[in-house]
ROSE-4610 file (N, C-alpha, C; in Angstrom, 1 decimal, always signed):
// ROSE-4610
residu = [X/X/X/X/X/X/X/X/X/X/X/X/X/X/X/X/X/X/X/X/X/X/X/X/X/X/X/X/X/X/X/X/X/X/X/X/X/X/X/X/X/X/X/X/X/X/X/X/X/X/X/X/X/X/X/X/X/X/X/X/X/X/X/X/X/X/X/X/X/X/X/X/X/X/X/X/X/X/X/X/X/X/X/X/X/X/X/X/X/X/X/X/X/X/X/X/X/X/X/X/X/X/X/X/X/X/X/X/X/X/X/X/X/X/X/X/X/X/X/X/X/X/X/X/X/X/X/X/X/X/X/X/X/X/X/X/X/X/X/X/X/X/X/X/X/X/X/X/X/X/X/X/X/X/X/X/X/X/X/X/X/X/X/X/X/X/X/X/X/X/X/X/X/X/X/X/X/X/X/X/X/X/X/X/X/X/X/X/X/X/X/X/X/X/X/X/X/X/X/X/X/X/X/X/X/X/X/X/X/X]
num = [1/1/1/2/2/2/3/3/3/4/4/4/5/5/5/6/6/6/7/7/7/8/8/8/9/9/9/10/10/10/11/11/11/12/12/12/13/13/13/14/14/14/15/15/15/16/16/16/17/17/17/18/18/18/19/19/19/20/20/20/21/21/21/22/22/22/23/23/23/24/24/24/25/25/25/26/26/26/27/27/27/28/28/28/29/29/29/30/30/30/31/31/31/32/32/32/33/33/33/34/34/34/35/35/35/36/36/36/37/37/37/38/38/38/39/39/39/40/40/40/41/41/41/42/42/42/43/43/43/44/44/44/45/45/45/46/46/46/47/47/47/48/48/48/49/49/49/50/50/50/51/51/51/52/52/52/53/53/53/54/54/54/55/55/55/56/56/56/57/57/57/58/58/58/59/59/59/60/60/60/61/61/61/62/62/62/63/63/63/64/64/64/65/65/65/66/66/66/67/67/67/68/68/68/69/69/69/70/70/70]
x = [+75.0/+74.6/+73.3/+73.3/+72.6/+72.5/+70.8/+70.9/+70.5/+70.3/+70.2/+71.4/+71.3/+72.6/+72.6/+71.8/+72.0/+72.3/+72.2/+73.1/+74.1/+74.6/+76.1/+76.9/+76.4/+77.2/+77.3/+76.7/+76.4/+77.5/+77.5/+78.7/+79.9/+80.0/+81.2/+82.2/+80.9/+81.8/+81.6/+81.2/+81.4/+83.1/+83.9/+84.6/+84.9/+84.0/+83.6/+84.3/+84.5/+84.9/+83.9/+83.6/+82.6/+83.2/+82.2/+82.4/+82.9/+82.2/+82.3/+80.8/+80.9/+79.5/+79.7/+78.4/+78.5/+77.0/+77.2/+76.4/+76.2/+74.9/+74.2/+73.6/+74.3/+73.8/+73.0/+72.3/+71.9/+70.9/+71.3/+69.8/+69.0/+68.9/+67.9/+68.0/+66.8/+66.9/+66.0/+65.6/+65.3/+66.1/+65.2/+65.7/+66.4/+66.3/+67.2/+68.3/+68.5/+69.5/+70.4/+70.2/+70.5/+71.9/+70.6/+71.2/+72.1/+72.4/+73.5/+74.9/+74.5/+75.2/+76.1/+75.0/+75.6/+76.5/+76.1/+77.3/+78.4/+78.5/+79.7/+80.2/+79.8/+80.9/+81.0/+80.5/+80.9/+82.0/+81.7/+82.7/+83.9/+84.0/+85.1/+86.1/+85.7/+86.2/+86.0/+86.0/+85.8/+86.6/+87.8/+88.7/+89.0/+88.4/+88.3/+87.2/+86.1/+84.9/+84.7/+85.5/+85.4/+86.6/+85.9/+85.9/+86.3/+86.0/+85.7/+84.5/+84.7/+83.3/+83.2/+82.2/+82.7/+81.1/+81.3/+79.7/+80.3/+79.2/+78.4/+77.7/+77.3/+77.1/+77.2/+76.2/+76.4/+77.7/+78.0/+79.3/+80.4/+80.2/+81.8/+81.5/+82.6/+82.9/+84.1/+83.7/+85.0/+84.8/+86.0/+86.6/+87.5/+86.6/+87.4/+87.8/+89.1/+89.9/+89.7/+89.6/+89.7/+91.0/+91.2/+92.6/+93.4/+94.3/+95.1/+95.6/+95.4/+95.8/+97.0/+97.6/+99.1/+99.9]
y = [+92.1/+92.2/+93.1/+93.9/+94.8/+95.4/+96.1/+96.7/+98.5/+98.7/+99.8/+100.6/+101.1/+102.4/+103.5/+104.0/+104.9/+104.1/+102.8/+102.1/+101.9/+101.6/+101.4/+102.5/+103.8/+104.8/+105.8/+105.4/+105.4/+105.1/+103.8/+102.5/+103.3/+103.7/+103.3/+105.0/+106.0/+107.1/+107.1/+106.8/+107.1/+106.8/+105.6/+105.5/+104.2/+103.8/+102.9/+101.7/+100.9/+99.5/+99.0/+97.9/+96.6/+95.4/+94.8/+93.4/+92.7/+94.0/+93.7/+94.2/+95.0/+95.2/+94.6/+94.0/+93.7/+94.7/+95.3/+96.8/+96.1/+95.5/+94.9/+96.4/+96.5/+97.3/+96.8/+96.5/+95.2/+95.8/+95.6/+96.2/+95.4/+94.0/+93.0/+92.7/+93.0/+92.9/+91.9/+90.8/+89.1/+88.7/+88.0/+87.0/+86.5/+85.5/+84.7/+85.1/+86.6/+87.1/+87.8/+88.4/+88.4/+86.9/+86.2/+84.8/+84.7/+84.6/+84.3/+84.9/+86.4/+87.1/+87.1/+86.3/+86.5/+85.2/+84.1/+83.1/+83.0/+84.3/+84.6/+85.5/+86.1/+87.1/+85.9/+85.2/+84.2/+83.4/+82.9/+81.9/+81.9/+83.6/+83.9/+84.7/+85.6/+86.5/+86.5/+85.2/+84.8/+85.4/+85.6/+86.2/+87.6/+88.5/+89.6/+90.5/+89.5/+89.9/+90.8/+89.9/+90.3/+91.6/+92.8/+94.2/+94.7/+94.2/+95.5/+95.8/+97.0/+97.7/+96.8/+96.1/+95.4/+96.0/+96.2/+96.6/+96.0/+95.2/+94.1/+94.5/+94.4/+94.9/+93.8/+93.4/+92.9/+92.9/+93.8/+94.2/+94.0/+93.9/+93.8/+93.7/+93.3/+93.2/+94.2/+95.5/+95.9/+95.8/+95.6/+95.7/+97.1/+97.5/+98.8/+98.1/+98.0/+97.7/+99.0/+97.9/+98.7/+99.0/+100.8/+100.9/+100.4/+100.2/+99.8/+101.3/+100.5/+102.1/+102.2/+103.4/+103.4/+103.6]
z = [+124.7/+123.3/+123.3/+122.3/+122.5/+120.8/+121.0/+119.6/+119.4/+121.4/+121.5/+121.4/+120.5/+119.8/+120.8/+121.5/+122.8/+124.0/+124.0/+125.1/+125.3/+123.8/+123.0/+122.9/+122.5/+122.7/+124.3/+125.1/+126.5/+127.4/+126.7/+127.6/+126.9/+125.7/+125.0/+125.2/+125.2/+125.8/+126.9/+128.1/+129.1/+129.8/+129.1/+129.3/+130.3/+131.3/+131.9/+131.8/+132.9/+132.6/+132.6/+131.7/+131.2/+130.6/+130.7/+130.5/+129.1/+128.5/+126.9/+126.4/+125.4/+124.3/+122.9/+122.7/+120.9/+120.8/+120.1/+119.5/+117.7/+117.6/+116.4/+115.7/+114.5/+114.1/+112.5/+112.9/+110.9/+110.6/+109.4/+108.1/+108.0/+108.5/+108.6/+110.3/+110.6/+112.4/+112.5/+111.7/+111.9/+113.2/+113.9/+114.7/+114.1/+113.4/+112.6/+112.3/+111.4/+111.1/+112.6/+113.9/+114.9/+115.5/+115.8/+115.7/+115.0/+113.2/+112.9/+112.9/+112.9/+113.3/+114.9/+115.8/+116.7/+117.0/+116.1/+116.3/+115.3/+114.7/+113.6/+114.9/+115.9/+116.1/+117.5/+118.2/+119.1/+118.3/+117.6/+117.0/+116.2/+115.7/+115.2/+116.2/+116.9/+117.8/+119.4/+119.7/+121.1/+122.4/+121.5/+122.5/+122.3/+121.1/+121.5/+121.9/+122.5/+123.4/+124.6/+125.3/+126.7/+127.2/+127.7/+127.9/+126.4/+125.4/+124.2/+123.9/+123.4/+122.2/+120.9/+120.5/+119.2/+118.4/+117.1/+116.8/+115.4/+115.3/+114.4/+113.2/+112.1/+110.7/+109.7/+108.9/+107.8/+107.0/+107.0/+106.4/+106.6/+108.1/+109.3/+110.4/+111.1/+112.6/+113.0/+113.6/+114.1/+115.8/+116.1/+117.7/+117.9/+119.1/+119.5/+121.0/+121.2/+122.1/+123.2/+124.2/+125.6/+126.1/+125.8/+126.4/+127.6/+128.0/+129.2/+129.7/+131.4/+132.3/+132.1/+132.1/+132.1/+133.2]
């Protein structure tokens, strides 16, 4: 989890395998608001965590799925 946007686009083009990123991108960067955010995207999308790009927003949660080799 991360809210560095040059870390996130780093990981995310390089193409790399990882573990999973959530890339917080919020217009209120409160701890608090962090936190809630970060148990909306634990608690709703648990299982599309691990090895996606997922970036976070008040607005939304998108998942960019980790391609499979062919």
């Amino acid at each position: 989890m991360t809210n560095d946007k040059d870390f996130g686009e780093l990981v995310f083009r390089s193409g790399r395998t990882h573990a999973g990123v959530v890339l917080f991108r919020l217009q209120d960067e409160s701890q608090d608001n962090r936190v809630r955010m970060a148990q909306i995207v634990a608690g709703e999308y648990p299982e599309r965590l691990p090895g996606n790009f997922v970036v976070v927003t008040e607005k939304g949660i998108r998942v960019r799925t980790r391609l499979k080799p062919s």
